[in-house]
C-alpha positions in Angstrom: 4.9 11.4 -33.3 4.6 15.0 -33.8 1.5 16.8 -32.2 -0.3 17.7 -35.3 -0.5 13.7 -36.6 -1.3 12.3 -33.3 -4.8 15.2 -33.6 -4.9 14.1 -36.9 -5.2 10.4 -35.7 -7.4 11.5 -32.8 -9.2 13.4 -35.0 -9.9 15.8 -32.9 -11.3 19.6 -34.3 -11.2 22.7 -31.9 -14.5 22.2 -31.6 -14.1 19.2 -29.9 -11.2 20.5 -27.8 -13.4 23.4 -26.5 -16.4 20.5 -26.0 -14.2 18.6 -24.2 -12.8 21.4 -22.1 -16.7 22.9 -21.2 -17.7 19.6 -20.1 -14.4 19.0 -17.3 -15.7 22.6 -16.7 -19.1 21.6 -15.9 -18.6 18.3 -14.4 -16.1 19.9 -11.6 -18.9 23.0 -11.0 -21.0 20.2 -9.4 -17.7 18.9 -7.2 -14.9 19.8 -5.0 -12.6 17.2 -7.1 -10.7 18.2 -9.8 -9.7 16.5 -13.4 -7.0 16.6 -15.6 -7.2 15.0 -19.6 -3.9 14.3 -20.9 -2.8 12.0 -24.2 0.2 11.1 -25.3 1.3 9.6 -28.5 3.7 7.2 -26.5 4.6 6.4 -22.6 8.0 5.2 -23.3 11.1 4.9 -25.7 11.4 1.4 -26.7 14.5 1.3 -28.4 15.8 -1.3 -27.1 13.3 -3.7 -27.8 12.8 -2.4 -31.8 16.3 -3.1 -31.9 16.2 -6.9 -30.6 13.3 -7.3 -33.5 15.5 -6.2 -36.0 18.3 -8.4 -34.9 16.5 -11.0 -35.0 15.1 -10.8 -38.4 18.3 -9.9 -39.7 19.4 -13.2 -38.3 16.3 -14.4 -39.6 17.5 -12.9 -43.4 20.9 -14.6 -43.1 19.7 -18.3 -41.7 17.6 -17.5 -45.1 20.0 -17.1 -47.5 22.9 -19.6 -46.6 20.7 -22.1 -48.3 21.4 -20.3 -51.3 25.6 -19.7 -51.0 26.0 -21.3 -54.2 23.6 -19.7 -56.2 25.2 -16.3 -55.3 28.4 -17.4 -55.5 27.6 -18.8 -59.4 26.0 -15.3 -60.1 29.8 -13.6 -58.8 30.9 -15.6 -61.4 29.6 -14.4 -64.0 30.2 -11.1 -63.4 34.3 -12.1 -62.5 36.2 -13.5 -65.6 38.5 -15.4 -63.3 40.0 -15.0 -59.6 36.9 -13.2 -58.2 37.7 -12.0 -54.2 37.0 -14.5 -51.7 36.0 -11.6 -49.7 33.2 -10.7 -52.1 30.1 -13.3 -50.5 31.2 -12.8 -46.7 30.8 -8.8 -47.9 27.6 -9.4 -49.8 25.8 -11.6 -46.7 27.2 -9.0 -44.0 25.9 -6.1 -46.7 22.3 -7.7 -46.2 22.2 -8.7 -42.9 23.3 -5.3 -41.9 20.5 -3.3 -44.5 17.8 -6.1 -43.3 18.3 -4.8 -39.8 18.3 -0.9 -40.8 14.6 -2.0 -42.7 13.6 -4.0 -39.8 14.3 -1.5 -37.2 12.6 2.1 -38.6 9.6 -0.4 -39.5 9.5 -1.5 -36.1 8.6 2.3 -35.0 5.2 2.1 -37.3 2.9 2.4 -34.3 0.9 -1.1 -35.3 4.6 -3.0 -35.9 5.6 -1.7 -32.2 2.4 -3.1 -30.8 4.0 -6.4 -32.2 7.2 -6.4 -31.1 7.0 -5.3 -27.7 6.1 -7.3 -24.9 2.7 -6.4 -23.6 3.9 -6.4 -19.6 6.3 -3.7 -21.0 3.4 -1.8 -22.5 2.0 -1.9 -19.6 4.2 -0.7 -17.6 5.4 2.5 -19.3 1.3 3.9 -19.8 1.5 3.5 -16.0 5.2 5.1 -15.3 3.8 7.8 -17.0 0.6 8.0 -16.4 2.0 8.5 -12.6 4.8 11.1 -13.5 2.0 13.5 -15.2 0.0 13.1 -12.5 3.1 14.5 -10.2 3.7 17.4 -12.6 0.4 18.5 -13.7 -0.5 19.0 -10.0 -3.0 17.1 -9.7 -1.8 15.1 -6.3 -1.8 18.5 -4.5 -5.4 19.6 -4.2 -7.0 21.0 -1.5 -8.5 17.6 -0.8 -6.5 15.5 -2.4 -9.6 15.0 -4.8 -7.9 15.0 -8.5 -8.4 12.2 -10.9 -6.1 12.5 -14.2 -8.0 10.6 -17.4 -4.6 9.3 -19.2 -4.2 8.0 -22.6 -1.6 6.3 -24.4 -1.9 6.4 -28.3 0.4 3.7 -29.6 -0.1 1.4 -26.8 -4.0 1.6 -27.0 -3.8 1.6 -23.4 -6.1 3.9 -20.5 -5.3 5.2 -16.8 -7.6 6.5 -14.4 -5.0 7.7 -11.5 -7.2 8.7 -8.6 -5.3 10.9 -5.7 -5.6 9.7 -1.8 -8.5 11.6 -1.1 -10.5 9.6 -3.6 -9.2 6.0 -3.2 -10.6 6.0 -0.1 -14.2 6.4 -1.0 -13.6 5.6 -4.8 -12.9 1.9 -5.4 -10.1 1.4 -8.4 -12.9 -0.9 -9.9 -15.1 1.5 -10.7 -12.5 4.0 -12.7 -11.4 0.9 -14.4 -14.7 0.6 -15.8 -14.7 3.9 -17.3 -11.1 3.5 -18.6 -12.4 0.0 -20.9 -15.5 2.0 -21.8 -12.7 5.0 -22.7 -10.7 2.9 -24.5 -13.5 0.8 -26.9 -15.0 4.3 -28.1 -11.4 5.6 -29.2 -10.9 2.0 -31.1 -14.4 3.1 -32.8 -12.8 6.5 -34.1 -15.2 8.6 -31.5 -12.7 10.5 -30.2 -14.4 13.6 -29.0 -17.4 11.5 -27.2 -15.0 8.9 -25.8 -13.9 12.2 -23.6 -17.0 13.9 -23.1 -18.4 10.6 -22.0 -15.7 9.2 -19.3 -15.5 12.9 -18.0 -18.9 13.2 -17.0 -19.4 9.8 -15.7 -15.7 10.6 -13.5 -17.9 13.9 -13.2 -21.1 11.7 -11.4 -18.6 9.6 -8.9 -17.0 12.3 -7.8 -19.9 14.6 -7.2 -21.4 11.7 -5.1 -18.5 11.4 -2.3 -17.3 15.1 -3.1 -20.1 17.7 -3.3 -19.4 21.4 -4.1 -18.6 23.7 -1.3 -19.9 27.8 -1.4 -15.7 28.5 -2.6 -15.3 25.9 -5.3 -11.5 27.6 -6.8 -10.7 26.0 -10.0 -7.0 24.6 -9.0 -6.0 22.5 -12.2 -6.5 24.6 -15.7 -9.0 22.4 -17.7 -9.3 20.7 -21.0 -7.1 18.1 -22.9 -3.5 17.9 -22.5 -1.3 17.1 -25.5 1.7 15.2 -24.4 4.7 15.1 -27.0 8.0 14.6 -24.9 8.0 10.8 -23.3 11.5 11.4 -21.8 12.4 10.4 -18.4 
């Protein structure tokens, strides 16, 4: 998914980039912790498993139509005067099997068909591989005080992370970011984009301002504002 259609689906304006970007600003004046906003449109390639869908429905196509040998083979012939190929029905079942699985496979990328067709434990999984490897390159693990959170969203697998570095886990329970991740999650389902981020980053904002108040130097260490995420390659 190219960057411009996964903004199109966020719907996100530049307004609502520079809203969400002012409020990380504001909600990290009033602590020494630091946030990071990042989407992606997807956490992993999944080839494999849009692959094993299509084989099976083009399996699926074939149990379908052996029912039906003789029908086809009467239509051959009627297009053959006499001595029609044998070869000509193995060719025309391998023909469709082969075409059902080409259909079956680039349908199986259609964001809503993936959701389908891959395992939700693999879902899963991938949001949180690389939810973990953004928050390694983005910097966020390397604070001062080891007091970044990174907000992570996964667009085709509808999934949230709250990653929380050392310094926070221990005065931070995981509950408590998890809360804010389900609230993230059910506004982007509604379409609210734009509030969905304003929202979670002020109330990440709140928690952290509690166990991590400002100090007379408060340096800005991660560049603010929300992350678009287009390469999911390991």
């Amino acid at each position: 998914m190219k960057y411009k259609t996964l903004i199109k689906k966020l719907r996100l304006g530049d307004a609502d980039f520079k809203a969400i970007k002012d409020t990380v600003a504001s909600a990290e004046a009033k602590t020494t912790g630091e946030i990071a906003v990042a989407v992606t449109a997807e956490s992993g390639r999944y080839c494999f498993w849009e692959l094993l869908a299509a084989d099976f429905f083009g399996v699926l196509v074939l149990i379908c139509m052996l029912p039906f040998a003789d029908k086809i083979l009467a239509l051959y012939h009627r297009l053959y005067w006499q001595n029609e190929p044998e070869w000509i029905l193995p060719l025309f079942f391998i023909i469709s099997c082969l075409a059902s699985v080409v259909i079956a496979f680039y349908a199986a990328n259609i964001p809503a068909v993936d959701r389908l067709v891959i395992p939700r434990s693999v879902r899963r999984t991938c949001v949180t591989n690389r939810a973990f490897r953004y928050f390694a390159e983005s910097g966020v693990y390397d604070t001062a005080e080891h007091s970044g959170i990174l907000i992570f969203v996964s667009y085709m697998e509808r999934q949230v992370r709250i990653v929380a570095d050392s310094g926070i886990s221990k005065h931070i329970s995981q509950d408590l970011w998890n809360l804010i991740a389900d609230e993230l999650a059910e506004n982007l389902r509604k379409g609210e984009s734009a509030k969905a981020f304003t929202t979670a980053i002020e109330k990440c904002g709140e928690l952290l301002a509690e166990n991590f108040p400002p100090h007379e130097e408060n340096p800005n260490e991660i560049s603010d504002g929300l992350v678009i995420l287009e390469d999911a390659e390991w």
